[in-house]
C-alpha positions in Angstrom: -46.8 94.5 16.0 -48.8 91.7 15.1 -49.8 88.4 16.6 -47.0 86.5 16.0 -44.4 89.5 17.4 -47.1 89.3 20.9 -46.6 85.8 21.1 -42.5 86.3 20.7 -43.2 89.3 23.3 -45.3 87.2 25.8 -42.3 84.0 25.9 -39.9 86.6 26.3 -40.9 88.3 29.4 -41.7 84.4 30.5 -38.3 83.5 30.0 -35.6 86.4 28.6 -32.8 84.1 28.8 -34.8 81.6 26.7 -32.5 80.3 23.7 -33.7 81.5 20.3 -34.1 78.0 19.2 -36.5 76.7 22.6 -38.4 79.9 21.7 -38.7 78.6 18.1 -40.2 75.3 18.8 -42.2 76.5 21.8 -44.3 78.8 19.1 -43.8 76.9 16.2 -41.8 78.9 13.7 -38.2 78.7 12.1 -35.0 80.4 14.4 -34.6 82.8 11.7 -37.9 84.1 11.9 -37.9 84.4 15.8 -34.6 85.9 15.3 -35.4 88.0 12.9 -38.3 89.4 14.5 -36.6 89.7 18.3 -34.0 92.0 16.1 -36.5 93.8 14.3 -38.8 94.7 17.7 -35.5 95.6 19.6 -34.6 98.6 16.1 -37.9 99.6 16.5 -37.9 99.6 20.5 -40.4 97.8 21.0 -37.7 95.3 23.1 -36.3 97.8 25.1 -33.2 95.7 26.8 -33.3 92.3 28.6 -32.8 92.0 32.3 -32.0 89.7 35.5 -34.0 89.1 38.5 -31.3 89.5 41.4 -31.7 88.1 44.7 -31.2 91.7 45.9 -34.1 92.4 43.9 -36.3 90.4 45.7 -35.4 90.5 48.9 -34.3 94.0 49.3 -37.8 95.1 50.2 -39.5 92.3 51.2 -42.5 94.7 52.6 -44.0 95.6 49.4 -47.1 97.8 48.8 -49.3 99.5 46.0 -49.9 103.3 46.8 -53.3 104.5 45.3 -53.4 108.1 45.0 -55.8 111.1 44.7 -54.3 114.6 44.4 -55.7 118.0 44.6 -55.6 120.5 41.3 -52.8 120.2 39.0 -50.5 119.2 41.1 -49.5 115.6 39.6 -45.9 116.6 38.5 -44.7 118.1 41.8 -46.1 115.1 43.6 -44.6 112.4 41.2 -40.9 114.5 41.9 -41.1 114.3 46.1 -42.4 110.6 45.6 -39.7 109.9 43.0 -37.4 111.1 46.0 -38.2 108.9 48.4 -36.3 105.6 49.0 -38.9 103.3 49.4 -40.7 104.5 46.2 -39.7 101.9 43.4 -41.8 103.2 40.8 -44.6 106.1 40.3 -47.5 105.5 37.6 -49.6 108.4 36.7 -53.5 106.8 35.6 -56.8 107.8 34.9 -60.0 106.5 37.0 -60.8 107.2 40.1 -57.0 107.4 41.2 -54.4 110.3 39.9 -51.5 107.7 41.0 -50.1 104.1 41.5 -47.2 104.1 43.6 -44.8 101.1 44.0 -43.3 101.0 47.5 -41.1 98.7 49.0 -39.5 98.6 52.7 -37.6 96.5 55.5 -40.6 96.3 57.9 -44.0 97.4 58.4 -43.3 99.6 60.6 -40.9 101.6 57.8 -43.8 101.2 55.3 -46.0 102.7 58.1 -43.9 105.7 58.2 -43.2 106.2 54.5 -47.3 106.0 54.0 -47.6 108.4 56.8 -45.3 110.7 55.0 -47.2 110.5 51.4 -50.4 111.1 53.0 -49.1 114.5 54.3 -47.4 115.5 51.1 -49.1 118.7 50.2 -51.8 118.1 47.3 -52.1 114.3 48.3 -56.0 114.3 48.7 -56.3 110.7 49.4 -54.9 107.3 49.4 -55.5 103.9 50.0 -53.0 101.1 50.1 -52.5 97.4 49.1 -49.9 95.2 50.7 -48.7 92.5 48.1 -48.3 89.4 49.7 -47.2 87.3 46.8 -46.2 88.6 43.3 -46.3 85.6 40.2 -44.9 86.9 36.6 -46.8 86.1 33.9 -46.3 82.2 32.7 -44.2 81.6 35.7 -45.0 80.1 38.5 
């Protein structure tokens, strides 16, 4: 992928709906070469689908937090399968650094994200943890 495919890359998760032509003119090149190259990167995967932001989406768990996780031994996969199963998990990232795991969790109330956290910390193998509210999310280029 080269500069000009991260350029096409970095409008399109700005705007996915944005009309091959506004994309065009935004980065200065022809339609058939933004076209062209939007094809090509979604044949090769790099453009894995396009998406919509529902309302559901965002309100759905307004009580959103980032999970940081350290586990004990090799027990990574096991963990990542309970946390997978729980409701409020909406993603699980396995890292490196000083944390084994990033965990996405989103609730009703605090008082639900109290209890899910609670739960998490007494999965056996979780070593440690420390959590983030988010209190405001902004996608890249948007404001």
């Amino acid at each position: 992928m080269d500069d000009t495919d991260q350029m096409i890359m970095a409008a399109l998760r700005r705007d996915g709906r944005a009309p091959v032509s506004e994309l065009a003119d935004t980065l200065g090149l022809s339609r058939a070469t933004v076209r062209a190259r939007i094809d090509r990167l979604v044949a090769r995967g790099e453009i894995a689908g396009f998406t919509a932001l529902t309302r559901a989406d965002v309100t759905a768990a307004p009580v959103r937090a980032i999970m940081l996780i350290g586990i004990e031994g090799k027990g990574a996969e096991r963990i990542m399968a309970r946390l997978a199963g729980l409701p409020a998990v909406q993603a699980v990232h396995s890292t490196n650094g000083k944390w084994d795991l990033i965990v996405d969790l989103g609730t009703q109330t605090l008082a639900e994200l109290d209890e899910v956290i609670f739960r998490i910390r007494n999965l056996d193998g979780v070593m440690t943890s420390e959590t983030n509210l988010l209190l405001s999310t902004r996608r890249a280029g948007r404001r």
